[in-house]
C-alpha positions as CSV (number, residue, x, y, z in Angstrom):
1,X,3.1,9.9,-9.5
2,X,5.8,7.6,-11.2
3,X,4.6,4.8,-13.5
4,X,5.8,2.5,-11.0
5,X,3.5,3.5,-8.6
6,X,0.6,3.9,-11.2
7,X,1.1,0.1,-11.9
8,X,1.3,-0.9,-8.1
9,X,-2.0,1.2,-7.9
10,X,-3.1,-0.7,-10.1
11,X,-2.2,-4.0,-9.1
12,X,-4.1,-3.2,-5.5
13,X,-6.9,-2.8,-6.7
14,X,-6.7,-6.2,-9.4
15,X,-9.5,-8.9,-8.5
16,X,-8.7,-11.8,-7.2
17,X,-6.2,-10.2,-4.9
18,X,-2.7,-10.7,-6.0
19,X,-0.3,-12.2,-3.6
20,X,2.9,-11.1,-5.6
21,X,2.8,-7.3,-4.7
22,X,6.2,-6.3,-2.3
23,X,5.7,-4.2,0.4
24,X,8.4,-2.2,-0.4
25,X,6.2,-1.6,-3.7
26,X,3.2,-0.5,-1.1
27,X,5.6,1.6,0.9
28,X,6.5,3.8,-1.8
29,X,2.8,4.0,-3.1
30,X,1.6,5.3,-0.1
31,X,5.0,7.9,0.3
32,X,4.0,9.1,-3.4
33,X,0.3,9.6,-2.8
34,X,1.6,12.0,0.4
35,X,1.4,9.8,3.2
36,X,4.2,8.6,5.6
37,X,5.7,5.6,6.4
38,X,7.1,5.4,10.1
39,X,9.3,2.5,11.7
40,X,7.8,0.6,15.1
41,X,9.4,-2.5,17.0
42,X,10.3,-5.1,14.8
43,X,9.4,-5.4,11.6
44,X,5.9,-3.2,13.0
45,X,5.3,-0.8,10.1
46,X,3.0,2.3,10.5
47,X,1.3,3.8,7.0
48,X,-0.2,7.4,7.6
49,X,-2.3,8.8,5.1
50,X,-5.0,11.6,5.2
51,X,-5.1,12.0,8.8
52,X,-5.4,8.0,9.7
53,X,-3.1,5.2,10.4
54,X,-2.6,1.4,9.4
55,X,-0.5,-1.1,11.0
56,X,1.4,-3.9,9.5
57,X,4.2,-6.3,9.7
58,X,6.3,-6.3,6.9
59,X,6.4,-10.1,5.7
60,X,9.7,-11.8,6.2
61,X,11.3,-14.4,5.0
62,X,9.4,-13.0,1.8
63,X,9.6,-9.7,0.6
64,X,5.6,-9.9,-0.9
65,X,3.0,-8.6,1.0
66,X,-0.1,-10.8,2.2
67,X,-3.3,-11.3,0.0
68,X,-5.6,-9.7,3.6
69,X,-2.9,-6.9,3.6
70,X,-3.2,-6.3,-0.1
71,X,-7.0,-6.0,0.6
72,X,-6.3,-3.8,3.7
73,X,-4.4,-1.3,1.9
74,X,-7.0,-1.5,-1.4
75,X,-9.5,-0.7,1.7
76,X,-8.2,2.2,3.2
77,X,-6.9,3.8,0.4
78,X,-10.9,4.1,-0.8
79,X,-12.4,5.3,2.1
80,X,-9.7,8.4,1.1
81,X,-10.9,8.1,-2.5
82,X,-7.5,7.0,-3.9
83,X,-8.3,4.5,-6.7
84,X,-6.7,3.4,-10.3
85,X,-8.7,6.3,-12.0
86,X,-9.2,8.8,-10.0
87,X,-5.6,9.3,-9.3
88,X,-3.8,12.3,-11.0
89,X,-0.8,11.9,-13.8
């Protein structure tokens, strides 16, 4: 994992919940950790990881993702066991 996507790790799992993160950030977090990233309608986003699957909208006119997303993703990636620690080099 790049130090980009430590830090964005990192960032997810910051309390209070940022609101300054970009998807784009989040994407490639979840594409580095092995998961997958697939296109729907719109700007409908579909983030596969260990077997289960997330749905978002990616936030436009902005390019930041939204503080209950942000929380989402800090979610989900724990019930996997992905957090700022535990994460290898």
């Amino acid at each position: 994992m790049k130090a980009k996507h430590r830090k964005t790790l990192e960032a997810l799992f910051k309390k209070p919940t940022p609101a300054s993160i970009r998807f784009s950030d989040i994407e490639a977090l979840i594409i580095a950790l092995g998961g997958e990233i697939r296109e729907g309608e719109g700007s409908r986003v579909v983030f596969e990881f260990n077997g289960t699957c997330e749905y978002f909208h990616r936030p436009h006119p902005g390019k930041e993702a939204k503080k209950y997303q942000v929380e989402i993703v800090r979610a989900w990636l724990t019930t996997h066991g992905v957090k700022p620690s535990t994460t290898p080099p």
